[in-house]
N, C-alpha and C positions, 0 to 999 in steps of 0.2 A: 649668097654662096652659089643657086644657081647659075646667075649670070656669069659668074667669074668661069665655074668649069666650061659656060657654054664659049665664053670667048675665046679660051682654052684649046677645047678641042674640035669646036664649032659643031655644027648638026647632027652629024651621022655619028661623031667621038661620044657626043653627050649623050645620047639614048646607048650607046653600047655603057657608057660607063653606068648609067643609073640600072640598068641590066643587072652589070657586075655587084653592083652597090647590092640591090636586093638581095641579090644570090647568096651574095657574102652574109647578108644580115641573118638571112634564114638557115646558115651551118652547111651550105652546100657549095662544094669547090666550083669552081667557077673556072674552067683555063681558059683564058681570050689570048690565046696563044695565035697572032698573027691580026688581031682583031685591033689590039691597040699597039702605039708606040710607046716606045720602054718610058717615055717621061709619064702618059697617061694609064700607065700600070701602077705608077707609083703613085699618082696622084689617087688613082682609082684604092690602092690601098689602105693608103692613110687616111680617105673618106670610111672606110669599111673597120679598119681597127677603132676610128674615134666614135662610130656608131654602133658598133656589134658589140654581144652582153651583157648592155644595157638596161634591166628591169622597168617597165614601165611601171606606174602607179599603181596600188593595192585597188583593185575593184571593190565596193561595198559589200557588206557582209549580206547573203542570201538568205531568207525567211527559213523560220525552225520548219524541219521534217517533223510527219507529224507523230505522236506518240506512241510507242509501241503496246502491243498486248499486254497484258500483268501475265508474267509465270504460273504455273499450275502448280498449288500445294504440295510438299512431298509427302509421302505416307505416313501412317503414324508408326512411330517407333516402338519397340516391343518393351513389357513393363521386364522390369527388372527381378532379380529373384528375391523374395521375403528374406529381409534382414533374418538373425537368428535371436530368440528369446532373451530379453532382459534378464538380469538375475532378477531374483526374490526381493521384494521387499522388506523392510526393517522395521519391527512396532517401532513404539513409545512405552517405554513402561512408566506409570506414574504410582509415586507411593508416598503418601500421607506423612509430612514432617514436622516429629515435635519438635517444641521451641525446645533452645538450647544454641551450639555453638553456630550453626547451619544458617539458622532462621530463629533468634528472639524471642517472637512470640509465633511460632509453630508457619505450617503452610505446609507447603508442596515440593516434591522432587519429582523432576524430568530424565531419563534416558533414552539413547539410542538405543534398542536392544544390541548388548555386547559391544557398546565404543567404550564401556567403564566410564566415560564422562556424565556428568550428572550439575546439571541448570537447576535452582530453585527458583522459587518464586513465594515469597516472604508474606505470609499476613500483616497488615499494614497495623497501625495502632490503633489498642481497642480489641485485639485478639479476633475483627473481622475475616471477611477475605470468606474462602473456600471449605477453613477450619470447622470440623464440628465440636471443637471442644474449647472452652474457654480459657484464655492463656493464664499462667501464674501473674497472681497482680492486678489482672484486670477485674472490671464492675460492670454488670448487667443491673439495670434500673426500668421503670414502670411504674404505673398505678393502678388500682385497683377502686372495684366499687359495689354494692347489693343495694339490693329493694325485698322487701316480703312483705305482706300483707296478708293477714291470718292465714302463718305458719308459726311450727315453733321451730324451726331452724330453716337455714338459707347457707350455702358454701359460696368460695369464693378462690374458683382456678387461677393460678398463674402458671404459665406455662415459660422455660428460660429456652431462647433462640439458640443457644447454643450450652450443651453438657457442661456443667460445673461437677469436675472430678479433682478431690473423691467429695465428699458430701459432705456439705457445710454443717453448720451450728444457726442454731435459731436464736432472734430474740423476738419478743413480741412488745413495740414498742406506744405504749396506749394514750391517747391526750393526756398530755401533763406530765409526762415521765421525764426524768432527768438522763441527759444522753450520758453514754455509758464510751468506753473505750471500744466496745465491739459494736457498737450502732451510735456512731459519734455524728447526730444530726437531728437533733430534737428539733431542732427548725424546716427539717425537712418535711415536716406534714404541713407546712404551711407551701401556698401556690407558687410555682413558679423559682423554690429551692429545690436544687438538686441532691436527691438522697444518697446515705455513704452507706459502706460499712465495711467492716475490715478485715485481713484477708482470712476465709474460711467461714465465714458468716453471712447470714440470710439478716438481713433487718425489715422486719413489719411493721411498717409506720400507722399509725391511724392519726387520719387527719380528722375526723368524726364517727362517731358510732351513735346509734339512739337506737335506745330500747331492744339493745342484744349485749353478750357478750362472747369473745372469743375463745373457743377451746382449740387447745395443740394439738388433739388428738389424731385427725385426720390429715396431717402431714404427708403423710406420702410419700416418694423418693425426693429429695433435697438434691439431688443429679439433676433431674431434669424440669423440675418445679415445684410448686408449694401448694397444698389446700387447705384454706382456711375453712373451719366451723363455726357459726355463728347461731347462738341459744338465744330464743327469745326471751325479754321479761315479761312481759304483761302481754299476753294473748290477745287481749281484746282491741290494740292500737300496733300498727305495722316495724315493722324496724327496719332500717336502715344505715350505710354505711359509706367512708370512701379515703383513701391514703395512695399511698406511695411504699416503694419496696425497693429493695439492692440487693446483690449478693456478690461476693465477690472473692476467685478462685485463690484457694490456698497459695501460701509461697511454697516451692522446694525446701525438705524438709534440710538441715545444716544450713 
């Protein structure tokens, strides 16, 4: 393209045009007003319009600047003001539930103080659980045992896990006795049978006795257990003894 403008405008044309050419490319007017011929103006210009504007290529991107300071913490902020006081708290009121429509065999009542709503929590079967009193129906069972060796008498505590109210009836049921309707378990002094008896009734089984007999006399409260008295026969050789027992809490009366 050189050659062409050089044959063009020959020596002194072609250095004024390549002149004009830069001038143009760099945004700056240029008048070659007298300098060129009107054909080498044009020529001159349409060199400058097909080369001016032009963006050359993206240079490579320049290495990171290097990392600035960390900021300086801001102050601490001021505490807020104390919420105001919760209301009061609410008990629990709990109160002892006899069996009946609630609870079966007896337990417990829960409230909120003052919601009037009211949770039970039921003694399970067997008149257990929290209850201190034995439910209608149910049976407390155990055995019993002595040793004495010159004495004339020896007792024989039982103590019931839980109040039989109101207070049973006795029977005292002695090897070889025929079971009866209120202590229906004559085989109950034997190992490993479990003793009856029916409802309102204490049964004292003797599985063995030697060289005593039982007096009633020292009974005691039928609420909360039984004491048995045992009389020696023959002073001279020790006595001993061992059974099983029941009781078991009145029905509601109707």
């Amino acid at each position: 393209m050189l050659k062409c403008l050089h044959d063009r405008m020959g020596t002194a044309g072609m250095v004024i045009a390549v002149i004009a050419l830069v001038t143009a490319l760099s945004g700056v007017a240029y008048a070659a007003s007298g300098a060129l011929t009107s054909k080498q103006k044009k020529e001159v210009k349409k060199i400058a319009k097909k080369f001016a504007g032009i963006p050359g290529p993206v240079g490579p991107m320049g290495p990171a600047g290097p990392a600035g300071a960390n900021g300086k913490d801001g102050a601490n902020g001021k505490d807020g003001a104390p919420g105001a006081p919760g209301a009061p708290g609410k008990s629990v009121v709990a109160e002892e539930e006899q069996a009946g429509v609630n609870c079966e065999s007896g337990g417990w009542s829960f409230e909120v103080q003052g919601s009037g709503e009211r949770d039970y929590v039921c003694n399970g079967e067997g008149g257990g659980g929290t209850s201190t009193t034995l439910a209608p129906g149910e049976t407390l069972s155990g055995v019993w045992a002595f040793y004495a060796d010159d004495q004339t008498l020896d007792y024989v505590p039982i103590s019931f896990n839980l109040r039989v109210s109101p207070e049973s009836n006795i029977r005292v049921m002695a090897p070889g006795t025929t079971e009866t309707t209120e202590c229906p378990s004559e085989a109950a002094v034997e190992t490993g049978v479990q003793p009856k008896a029916a409802p309102g009734w204490f049964c004292f089984y003797e599985k063995r006795v030697e060289n005593a007999l039982e007096e009633s006399a020292p009974q005691l409260d039928l609420t909360s257990g039984f004491l048995g008295q045992f009389n020696v026969i023959d002073p001279a050789a020790p006595m001993f003894g061992r059974g099983t027992w029941a009781v078991t809490a009145a029905l509601p009366a109707g």
